[in-house]
C-alpha positions as CSV (number, residue, x, y, z in Angstrom):
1,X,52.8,47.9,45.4
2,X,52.1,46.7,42.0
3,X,51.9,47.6,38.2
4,X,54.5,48.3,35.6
5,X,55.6,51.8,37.4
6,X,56.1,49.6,40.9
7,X,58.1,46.7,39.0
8,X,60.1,49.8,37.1
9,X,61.4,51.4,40.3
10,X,62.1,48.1,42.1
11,X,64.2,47.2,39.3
12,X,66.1,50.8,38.7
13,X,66.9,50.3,42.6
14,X,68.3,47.1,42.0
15,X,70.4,48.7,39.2
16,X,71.8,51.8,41.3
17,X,72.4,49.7,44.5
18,X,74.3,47.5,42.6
19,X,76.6,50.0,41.4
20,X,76.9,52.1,44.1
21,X,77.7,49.4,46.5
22,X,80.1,48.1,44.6
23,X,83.0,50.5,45.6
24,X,81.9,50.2,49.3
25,X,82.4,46.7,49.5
26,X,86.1,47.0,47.7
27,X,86.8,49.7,50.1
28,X,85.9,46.9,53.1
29,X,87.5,44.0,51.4
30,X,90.6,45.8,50.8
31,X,90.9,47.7,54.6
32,X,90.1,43.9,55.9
33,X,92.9,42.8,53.7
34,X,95.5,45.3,55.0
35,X,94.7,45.2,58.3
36,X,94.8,41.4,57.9
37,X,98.2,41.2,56.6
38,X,99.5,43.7,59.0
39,X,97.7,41.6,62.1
40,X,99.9,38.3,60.5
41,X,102.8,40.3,61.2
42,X,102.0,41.8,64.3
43,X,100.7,38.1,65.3
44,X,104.5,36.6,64.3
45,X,106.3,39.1,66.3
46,X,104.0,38.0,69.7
47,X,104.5,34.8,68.5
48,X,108.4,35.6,68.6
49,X,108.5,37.7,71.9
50,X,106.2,34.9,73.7
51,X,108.5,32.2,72.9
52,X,111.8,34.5,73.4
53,X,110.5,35.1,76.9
54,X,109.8,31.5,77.6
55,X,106.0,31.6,78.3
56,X,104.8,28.0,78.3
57,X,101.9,27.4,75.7
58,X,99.5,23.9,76.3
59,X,100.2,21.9,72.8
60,X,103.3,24.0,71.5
61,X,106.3,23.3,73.8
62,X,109.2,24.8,73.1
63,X,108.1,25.3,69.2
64,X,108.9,28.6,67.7
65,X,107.6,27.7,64.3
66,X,104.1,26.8,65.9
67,X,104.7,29.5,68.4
68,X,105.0,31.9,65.8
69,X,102.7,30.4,63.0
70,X,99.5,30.0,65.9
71,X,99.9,34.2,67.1
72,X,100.3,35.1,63.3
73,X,97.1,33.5,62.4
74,X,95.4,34.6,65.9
75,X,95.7,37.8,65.3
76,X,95.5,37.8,61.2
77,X,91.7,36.8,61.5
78,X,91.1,39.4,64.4
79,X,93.1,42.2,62.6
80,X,91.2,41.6,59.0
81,X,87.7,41.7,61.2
82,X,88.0,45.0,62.7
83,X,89.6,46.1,58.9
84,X,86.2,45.3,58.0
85,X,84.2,46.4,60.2
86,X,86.2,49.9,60.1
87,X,85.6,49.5,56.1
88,X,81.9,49.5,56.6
89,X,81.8,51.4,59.8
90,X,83.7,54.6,58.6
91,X,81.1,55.3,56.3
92,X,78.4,57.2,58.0
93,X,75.6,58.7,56.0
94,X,77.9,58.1,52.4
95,X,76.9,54.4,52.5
96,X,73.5,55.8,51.1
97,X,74.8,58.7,48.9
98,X,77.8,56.6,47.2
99,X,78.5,57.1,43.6
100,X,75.0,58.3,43.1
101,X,74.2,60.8,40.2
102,X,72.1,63.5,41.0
103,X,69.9,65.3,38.2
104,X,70.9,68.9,39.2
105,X,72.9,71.3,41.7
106,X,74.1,70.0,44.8
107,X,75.0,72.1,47.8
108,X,78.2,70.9,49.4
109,X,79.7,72.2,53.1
110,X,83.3,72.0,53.5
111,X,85.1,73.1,56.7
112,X,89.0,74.1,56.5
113,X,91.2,76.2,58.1
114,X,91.3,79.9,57.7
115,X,94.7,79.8,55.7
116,X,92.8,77.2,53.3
117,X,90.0,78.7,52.2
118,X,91.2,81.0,49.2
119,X,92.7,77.5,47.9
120,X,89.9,75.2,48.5
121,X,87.7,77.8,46.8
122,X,90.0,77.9,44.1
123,X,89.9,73.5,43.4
124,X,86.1,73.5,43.7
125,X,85.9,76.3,41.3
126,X,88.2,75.1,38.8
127,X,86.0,71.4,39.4
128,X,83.1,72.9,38.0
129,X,81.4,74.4,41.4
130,X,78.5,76.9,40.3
131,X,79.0,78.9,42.9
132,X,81.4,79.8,46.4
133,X,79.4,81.4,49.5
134,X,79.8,81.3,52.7
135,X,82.6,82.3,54.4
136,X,85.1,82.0,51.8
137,X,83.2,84.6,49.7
138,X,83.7,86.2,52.3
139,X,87.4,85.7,53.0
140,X,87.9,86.0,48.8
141,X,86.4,89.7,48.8
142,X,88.2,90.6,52.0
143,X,85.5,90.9,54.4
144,X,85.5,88.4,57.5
145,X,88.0,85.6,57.8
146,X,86.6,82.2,58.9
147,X,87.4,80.2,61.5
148,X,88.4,76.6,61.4
């Protein structure tokens, strides 16, 4: 496409896929971080445990610093991939709805447990919802309880 109304919408995409995506990829980066320091750890107690039970390593010896220093950085990288793959990969359908305003009403499902829904329906009320149906009207004016 072309024109002024094409080059308009390519570049208010541009502006709301930069914003949006911005908190996705901090969520990533900082999941990859955590799991990556966590993995160091978990690396440098193999890396203690393989040496402790004598297991001979090509290159090492008898080395506990390299012993422990080689798993710690093994399974740092691993750990901080799947961190961000599970950053990204949690996601599901919100990687496209993300921090995006909407012009009007939006209908939102929640599922809780039966004991919940009297306080759920209270939080989205007091949030601004327009409106409660469903099963916790229900539950609210004392006709049918809701499952979970």
């Amino acid at each position: 496409l072309t024109g002024a109304s094409a080059d308009a919408a390519r570049a208010s995409a541009a502006r709301r896929s930069s914003s949006t995506d911005l908190p996705i990829f901090w969520r990533a980066l900082w999941k990859g971080f955590w799991w990556g320091v966590w993995g160091a750890l978990a690396g440098a107690l193999v890396g203690v445990l393989v040496w402790w039970a004598d297991v001979p390593a090509p290159g090492f010896g008898e080395s506990l610093a390299l012993q422990v220093a080689s798993w710690a950085m093994y399974v740092h990288v691993a750990a901080a991939i799947c961190g961000l793959y599970a950053g990204i990969g949690g996601m599901g359908d919100a990687w496209e709805l993300s921090s995006q305003r909407t012009p009007g009403p939006v209908d939102i499902g929640v599922r809780v447990p039966a004991r919940d829904i009297d306080r759920v329906a209270r939080i989205l009320r007091d949030r601004g919802a327009s409106s409660v149906s469903g099963a916790a009207e229900a539950a609210l004016s004392g006709g049918a309880s809701a499952g979970s």
